[in-house]
N, C-alpha and C positions, 0 to 999 in steps of 0.2 A: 480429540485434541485438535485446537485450531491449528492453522497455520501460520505461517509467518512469513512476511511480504520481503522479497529484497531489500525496500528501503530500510523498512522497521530494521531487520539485520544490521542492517550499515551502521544504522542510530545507535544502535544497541553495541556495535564495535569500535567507536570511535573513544578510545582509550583518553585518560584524562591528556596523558603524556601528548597526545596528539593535538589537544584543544586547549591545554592549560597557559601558554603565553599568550593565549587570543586577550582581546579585549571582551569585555560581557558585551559590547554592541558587535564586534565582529563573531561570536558565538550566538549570540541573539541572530542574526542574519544565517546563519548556515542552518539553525531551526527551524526560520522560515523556509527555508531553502526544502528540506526534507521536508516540512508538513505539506509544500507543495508538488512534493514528488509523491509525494504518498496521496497526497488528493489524484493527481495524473496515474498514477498507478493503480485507483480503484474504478476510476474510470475506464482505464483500457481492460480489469478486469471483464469488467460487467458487460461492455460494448463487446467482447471477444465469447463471453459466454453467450449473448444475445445473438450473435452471429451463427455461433454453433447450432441453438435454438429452431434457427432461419433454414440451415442447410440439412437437417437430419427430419425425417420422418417421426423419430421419436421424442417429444415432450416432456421435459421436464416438469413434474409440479412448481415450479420454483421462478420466481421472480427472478433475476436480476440481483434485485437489491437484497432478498432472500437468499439467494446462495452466497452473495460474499459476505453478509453475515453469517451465513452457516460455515465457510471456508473457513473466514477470517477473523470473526467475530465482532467486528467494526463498524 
């Protein structure tokens, strides 16, 4: 089962109640908003796991880009 990123979370709780008097353009921006958190957040996954990568003796088979597709499925 993959996992699921804080942002996605967030995305996924932001109740109608909570966004329903937005404007579509001020809902449109808060989208943007999270798609780029979520871009920021796979980045610091990947760079956090390449670090680990860095400081242990042992090797993962795994890219980067391969494990947070395998985490995250993204």
């Amino acid at each position: 089962m993959k996992k699921q990123t804080a942002v996605e979370w967030l995305w996924l709780n932001l109740t109608d109640d909570m966004i329903g008097e937005l404007s579509p353009e001020q809902i449109k921006s808060i989208y943007d908003l999270v798609q780029e958190a979520k871009a920021m957040e796979k980045k610091q996954s990947k760079t956090d796991f390449e670090k680990g990568q860095e400081s242990t003796k042992f090797k993962f088979p795994l890219s980067s880009d391969a494990y947070y597709e395998e985490t995250y499925g993204k």
